[in-house]
C-alpha positions in Angstrom: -45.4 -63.0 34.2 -44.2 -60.5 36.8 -45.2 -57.0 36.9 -41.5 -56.2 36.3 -41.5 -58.6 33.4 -44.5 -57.6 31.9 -43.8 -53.6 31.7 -41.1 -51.5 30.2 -38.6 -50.1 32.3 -39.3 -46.5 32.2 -35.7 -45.2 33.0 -34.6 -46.8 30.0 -37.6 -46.0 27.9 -36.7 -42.1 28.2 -32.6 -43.1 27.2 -33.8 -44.2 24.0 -33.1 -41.0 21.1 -36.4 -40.3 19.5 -36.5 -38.1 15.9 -40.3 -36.8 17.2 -40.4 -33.2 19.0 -42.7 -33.4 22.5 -46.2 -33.2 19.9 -44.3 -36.1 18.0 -43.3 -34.1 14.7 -39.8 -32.8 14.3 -36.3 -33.8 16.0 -35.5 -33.9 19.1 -32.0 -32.4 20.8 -31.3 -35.8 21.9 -32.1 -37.1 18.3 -29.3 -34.4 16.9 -27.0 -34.8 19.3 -27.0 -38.1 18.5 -26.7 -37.8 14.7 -23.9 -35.1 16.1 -21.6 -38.0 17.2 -22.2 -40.3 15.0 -20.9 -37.7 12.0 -18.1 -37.3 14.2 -17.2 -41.2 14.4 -17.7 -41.5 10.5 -15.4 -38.1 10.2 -13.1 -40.3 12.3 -13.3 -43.5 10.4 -13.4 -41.6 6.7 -10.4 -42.2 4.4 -11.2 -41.4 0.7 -12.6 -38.0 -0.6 -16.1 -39.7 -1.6 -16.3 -40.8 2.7 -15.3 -37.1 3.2 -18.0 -36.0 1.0 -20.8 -38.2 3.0 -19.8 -36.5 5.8 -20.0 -33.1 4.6 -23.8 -33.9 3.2 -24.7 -35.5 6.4 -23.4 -31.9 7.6 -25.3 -30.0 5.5 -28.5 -32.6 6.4 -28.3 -31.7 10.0 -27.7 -28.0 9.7 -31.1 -27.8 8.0 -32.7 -29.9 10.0 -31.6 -27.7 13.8 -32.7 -24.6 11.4 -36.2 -25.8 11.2 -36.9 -27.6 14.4 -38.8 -26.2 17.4 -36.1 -26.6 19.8 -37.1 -25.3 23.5 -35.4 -22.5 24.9 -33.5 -23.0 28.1 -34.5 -21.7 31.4 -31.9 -20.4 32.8 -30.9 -17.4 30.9 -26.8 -18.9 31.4 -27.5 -21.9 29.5 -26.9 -21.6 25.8 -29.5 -22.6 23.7 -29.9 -26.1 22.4 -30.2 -24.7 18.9 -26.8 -22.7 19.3 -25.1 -25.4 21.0 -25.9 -27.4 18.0 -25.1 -24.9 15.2 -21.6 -24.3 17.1 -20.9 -28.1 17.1 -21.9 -28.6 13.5 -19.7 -25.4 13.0 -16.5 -27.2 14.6 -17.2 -30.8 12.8 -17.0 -28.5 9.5 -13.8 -27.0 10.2 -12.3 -30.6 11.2 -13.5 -32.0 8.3 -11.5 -29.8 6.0 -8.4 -30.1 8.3 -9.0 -33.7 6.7 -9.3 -32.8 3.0 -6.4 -32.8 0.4 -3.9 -31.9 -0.2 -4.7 -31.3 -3.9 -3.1 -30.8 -7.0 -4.2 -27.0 -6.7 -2.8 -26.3 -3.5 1.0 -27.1 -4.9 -0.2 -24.9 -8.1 -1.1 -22.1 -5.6 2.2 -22.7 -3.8 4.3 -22.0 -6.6 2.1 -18.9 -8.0 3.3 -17.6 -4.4 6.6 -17.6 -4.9 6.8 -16.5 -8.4 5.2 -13.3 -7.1 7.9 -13.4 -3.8 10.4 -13.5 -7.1 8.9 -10.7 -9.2 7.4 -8.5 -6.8 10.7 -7.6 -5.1 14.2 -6.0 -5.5 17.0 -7.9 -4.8 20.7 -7.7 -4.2 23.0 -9.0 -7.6 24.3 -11.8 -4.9 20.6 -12.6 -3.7 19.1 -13.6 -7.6 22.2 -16.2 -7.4 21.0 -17.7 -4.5 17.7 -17.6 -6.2 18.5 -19.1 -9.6 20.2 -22.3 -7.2 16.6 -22.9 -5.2 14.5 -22.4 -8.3 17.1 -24.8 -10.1 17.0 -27.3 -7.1 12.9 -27.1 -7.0 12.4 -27.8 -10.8 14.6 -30.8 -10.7 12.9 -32.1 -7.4 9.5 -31.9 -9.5 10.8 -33.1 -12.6 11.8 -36.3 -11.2 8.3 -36.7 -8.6 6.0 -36.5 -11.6 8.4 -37.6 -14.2 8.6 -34.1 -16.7 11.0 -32.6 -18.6 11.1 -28.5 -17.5 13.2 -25.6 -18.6 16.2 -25.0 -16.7 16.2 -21.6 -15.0 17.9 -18.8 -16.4 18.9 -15.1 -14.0 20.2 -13.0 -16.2 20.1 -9.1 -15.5 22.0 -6.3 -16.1 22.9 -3.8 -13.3 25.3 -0.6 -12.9 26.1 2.3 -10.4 22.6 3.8 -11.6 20.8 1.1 -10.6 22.5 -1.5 -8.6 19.4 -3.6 -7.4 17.9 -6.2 -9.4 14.1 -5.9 -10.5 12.1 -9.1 -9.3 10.1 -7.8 -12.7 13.1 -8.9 -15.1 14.0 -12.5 -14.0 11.4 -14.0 -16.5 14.0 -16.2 -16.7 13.3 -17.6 -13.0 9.2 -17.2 -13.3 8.9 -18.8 -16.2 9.9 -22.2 -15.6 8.4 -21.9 -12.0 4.9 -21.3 -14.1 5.9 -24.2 -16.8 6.2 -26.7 -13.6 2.5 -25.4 -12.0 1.6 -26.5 -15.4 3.2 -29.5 -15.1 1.5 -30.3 -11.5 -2.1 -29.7 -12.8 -1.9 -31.6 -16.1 -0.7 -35.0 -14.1 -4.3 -34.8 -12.9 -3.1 -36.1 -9.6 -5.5 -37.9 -7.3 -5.7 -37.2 -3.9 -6.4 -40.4 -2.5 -4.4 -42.9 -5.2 -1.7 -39.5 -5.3 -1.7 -38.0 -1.9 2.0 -39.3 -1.2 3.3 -37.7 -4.6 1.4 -34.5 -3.3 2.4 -34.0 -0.2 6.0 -34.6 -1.7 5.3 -31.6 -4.2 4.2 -29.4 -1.2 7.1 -29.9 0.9 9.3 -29.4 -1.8 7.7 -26.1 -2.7 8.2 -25.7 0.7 11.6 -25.7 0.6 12.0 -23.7 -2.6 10.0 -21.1 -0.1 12.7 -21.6 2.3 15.7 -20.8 -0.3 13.9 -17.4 -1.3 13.3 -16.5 2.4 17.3 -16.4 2.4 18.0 -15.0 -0.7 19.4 -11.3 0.0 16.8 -8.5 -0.9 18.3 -5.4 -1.5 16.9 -3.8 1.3 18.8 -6.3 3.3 21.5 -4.3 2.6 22.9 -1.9 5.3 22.3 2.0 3.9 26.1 2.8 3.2 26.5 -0.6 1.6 23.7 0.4 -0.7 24.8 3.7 -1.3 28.4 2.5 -1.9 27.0 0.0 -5.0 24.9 3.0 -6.2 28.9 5.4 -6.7 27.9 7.3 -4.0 31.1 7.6 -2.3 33.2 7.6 -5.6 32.9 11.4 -5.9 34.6 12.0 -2.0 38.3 13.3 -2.9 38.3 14.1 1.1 36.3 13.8 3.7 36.7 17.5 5.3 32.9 17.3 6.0 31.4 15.3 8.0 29.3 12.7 7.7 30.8 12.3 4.5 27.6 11.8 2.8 27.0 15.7 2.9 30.2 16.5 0.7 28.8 13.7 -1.3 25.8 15.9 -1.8 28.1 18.9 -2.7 29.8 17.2 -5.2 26.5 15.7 -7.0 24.6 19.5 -7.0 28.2 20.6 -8.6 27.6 18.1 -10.9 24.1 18.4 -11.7 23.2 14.9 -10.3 20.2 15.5 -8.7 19.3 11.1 -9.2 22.2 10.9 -7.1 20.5 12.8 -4.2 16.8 11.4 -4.4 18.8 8.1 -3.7 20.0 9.8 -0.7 16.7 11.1 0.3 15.2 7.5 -0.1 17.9 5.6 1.7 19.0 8.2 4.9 16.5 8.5 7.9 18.7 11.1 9.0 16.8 14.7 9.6 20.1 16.4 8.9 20.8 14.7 5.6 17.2 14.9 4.6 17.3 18.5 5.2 20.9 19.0 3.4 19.4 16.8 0.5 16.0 18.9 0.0 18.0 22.2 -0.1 20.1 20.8 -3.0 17.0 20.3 -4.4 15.7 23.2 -4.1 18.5 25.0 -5.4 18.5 23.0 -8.4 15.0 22.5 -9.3 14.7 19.2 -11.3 12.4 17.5 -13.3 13.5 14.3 -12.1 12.4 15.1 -8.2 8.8 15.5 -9.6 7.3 12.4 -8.3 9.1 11.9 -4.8 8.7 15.5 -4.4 4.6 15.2 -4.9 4.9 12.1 -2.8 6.0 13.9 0.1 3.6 16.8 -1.0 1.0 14.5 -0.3 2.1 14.4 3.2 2.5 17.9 3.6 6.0 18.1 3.5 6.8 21.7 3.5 10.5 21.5 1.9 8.9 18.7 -0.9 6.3 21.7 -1.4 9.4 24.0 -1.9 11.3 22.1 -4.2 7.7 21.6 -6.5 7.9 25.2 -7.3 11.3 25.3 -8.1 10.7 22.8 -10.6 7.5 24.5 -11.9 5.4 21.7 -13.5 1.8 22.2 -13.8 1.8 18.5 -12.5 1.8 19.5 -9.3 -0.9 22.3 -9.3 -3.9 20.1 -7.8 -2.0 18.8 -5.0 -1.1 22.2 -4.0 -4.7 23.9 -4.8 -5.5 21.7 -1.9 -3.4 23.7 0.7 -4.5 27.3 -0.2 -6.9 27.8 2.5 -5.4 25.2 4.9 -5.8 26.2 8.8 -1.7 25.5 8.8 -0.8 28.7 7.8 3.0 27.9 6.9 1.6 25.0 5.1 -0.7 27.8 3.6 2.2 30.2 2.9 4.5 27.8 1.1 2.2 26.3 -1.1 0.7 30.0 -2.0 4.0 31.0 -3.2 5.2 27.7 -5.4 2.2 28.0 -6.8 3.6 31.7 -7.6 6.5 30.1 -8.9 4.8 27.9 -11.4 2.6 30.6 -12.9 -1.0 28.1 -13.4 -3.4 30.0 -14.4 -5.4 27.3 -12.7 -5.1 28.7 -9.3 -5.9 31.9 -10.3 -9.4 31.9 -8.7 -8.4 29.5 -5.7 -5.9 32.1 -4.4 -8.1 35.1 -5.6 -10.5 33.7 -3.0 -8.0 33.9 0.0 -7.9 38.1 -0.7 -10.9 38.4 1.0 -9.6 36.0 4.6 -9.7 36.8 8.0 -5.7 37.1 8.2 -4.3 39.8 6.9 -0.8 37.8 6.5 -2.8 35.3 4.3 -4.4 37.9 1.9 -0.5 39.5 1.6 0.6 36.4 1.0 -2.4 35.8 -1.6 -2.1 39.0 -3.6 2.3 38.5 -4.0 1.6 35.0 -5.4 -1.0 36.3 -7.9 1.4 39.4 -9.2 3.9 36.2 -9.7 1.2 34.1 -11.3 0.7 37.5 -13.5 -2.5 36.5 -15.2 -4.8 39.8 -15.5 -8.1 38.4 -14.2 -6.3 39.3 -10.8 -6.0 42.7 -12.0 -9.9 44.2 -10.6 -9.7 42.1 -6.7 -5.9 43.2 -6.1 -7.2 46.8 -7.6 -10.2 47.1 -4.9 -7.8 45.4 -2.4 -5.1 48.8 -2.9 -7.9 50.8 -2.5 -9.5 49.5 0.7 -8.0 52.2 2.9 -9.3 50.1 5.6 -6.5 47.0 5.3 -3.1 47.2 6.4 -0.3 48.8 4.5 1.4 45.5 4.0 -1.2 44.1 2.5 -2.1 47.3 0.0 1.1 47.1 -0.7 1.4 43.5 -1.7 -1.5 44.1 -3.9 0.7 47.3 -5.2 3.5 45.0 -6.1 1.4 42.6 -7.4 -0.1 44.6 -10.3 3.1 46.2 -11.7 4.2 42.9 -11.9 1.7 41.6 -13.8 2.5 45.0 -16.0 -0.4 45.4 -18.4 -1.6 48.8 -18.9 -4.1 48.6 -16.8 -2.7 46.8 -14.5 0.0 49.8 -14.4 -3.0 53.0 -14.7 -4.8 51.0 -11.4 -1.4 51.6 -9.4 -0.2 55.1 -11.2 -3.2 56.8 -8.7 -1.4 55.9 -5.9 1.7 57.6 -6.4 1.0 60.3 -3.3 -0.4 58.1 -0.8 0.7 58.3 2.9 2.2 54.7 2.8 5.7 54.6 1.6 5.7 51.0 0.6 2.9 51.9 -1.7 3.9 55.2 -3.7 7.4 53.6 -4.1 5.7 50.7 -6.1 3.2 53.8 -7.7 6.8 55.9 -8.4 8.3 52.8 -10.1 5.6 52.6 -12.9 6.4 56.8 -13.4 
């Protein structure tokens, strides 16, 4: 026998994968990379669930196995490390394998729990819930003849009028419920999906188009703004259109009318600076309970005429989000929210604006000491006394503090300011004379 006969090619000898590290314990990268591809072929060739399953373990297997070898570290700094090539790769094989699984039973439940909540979580236009009674209707006999089940018919009934033109997603029960009667339906045919995958991918594309018949179903914010307005009566009231645009003489005629729901629709539905401003002065003239809420929405975001209109209305409600304002750096911000708080008379902010008598602007202690004599609660009575009597601060702001006790009036309130009938500052012995 030749020497070439007799020994192993050494070339080939090195090809061969080996599962022993370089001291003969552990895997090699080759041995990985190997196992690597040959999860990808079987990925390939898998056609059932339980194959997918085999694949996932023999996933798992190898992920465990790169986590506890001893892999060597390249030596060029560029080159990614064998153990992170690996992980990556074992990374990918995972996402492609659940690209392959399904679809399930579940996924068609979850598709229809989508679009009951598209259905109840939004407003819609009278003409849109017709267009979504006919998908629903369409959808619920496509599934009742797949999986061979009887399901209630749908059902959109609603109610609307000039007050309230839109239709609630929240009311059309009758639309929801049989959508949640045929998710039922789907997960009690215990559908397989290997002997069922047809019927299921059938499900999904008809739930598919039920998505596509909502997506054009008109929501009511589809509608242009005067469109909306017209369905809400807005231009009923116009008996001629002298101003212009005519949605401001529509404001006229709803103040006149003590409509104020009629302007918070306008508020919400024009962008327009000019009618917001012409909608929040009609506000504030009227002073309604109904603006409560937008009106502390807008609060919220510092809205000075919202802020305005909150003390007009008076409601304690709004107290804590104008507490927070009292010593804001804006001082118009301050100002306004000083005196609605004056205007609703908490006896809450008491001590919040008592504190602001004692700031570094003089304007902002004025302002302070006018909205406690409107707040009138006599704990204010000793700081606005010692602020009339500081000879050191401005007249303006002695003088707010004189008008502030006589118009919380008690009796001492009234003997603090008496002492002051002769002093030098006219603004403040007129207030003193006015007690006499």
């Amino acid at each position: 026998m030749s020497d070439d006969e007799s020994e192993p090619n050494g070339d080939e000898s090195a090809d061969e994968p080996s599962d022993d590290g370089a001291d003969g314990e552990g895997p090699t990268v080759g041995s990985l990379r190997d196992r690597l591809e040959e999860l990808e072929s079987r990925l390939d060739d898998a056609e059932t669930e339980s194959d997918l399953d085999e694949v996932e373990a023999g996933i798992e297997d190898l992920e465990a196995d790169v986590e506890a070898a001893d892999l060597p570290e390249p030596e060029d700094e560029d080159e990614t490390p064998p153990a992170e090539e690996l992980e990556s790769a074992a990374d990918d094989l995972r996402d492609a394998l659940e690209d392959r699984r399904g679809p399930y039973d579940e996924d068609v439940a979850d598709a229809i729990a989508d679009e009951q909540s598209t259905i109840a979580d939004t407003e819609w236009a009278p003409e849109g819930v017709d267009a979504l009674e006919e998908a629903v209707a369409e959808f619920l006999s496509a599934v009742e003849e797949t999986i061979d089940v009887d399901l209630p018919a749908p059902s959109a009934d609603y109610e609307t009028d000039q007050d309230d033109p839109s239709v609630d997603g929240a009311d059309l029960d009758g639309l929801t419920g049989p959508l949640a009667a045929a998710s039922d339906a789907v997960t009690d045919a215990g559908l397989d999906p290997d002997d069922d995958a047809e019927t299921i991918a059938s499900l999904l594309e008809t739930t598919d188009d039920l998505s596509d018949g909502i997506w054009d179903a008109t929501e009511w914010t589809d509608l242009e703004v005067r469109e909306r307005l017209d369905r809400y009566g807005f231009y009923d009231v116009l008996d001629h259109r002298k101003d212009f645009p005519p949605e401001w003489h529509a404001i006229k005629v709803f103040e006149k009318q003590d409509r104020p729901d009629k302007i918070l629709i306008a508020l919400e539905l024009m962008g327009s600076d000019f009618m917001e401003e012409h909608c929040i002065e009609a506000l504030k003239r009227m002073g309604p309970e109904e603006a409560l809420d937008p009106m502390l929405q807008r609060a919220g975001r510092r809205d000075l005429g919202a802020i305005e209109v909150l003390g007009k209305i008076g409601s304690e409600d709004a107290v804590d989000t104008l507490v927070d304002y009292v010593d804001s750096d804006n001082r118009e911000l301050q100002r306004v929210s000083l005196r609605a708080l004056g205007e609703i008379g908490s006896e809450e902010a008491v001590q919040p604006i008592a504190n602001q008598l004692v700031a570094e602007s003089e304007t902002v202690r004025s302002n302070a000491a006018r909205t406690l004599g409107l707040i009138g609660d006599t704990r204010a009575i000793d700081p606005l006394a010692d602020l009339l009597g500081d000879t050191d601060e401005p007249d303006n702001v002695r003088a707010s503090a004189a008008w502030a006790l006589r118009q919380i009036g008690t009796e001492r309130a009234l003997a603090h300011l008496e002492e002051y009938a002769d002093d030098d500052a006219a603004l403040i012995s007129a207030e003193a004379e006015k007690v006499a």
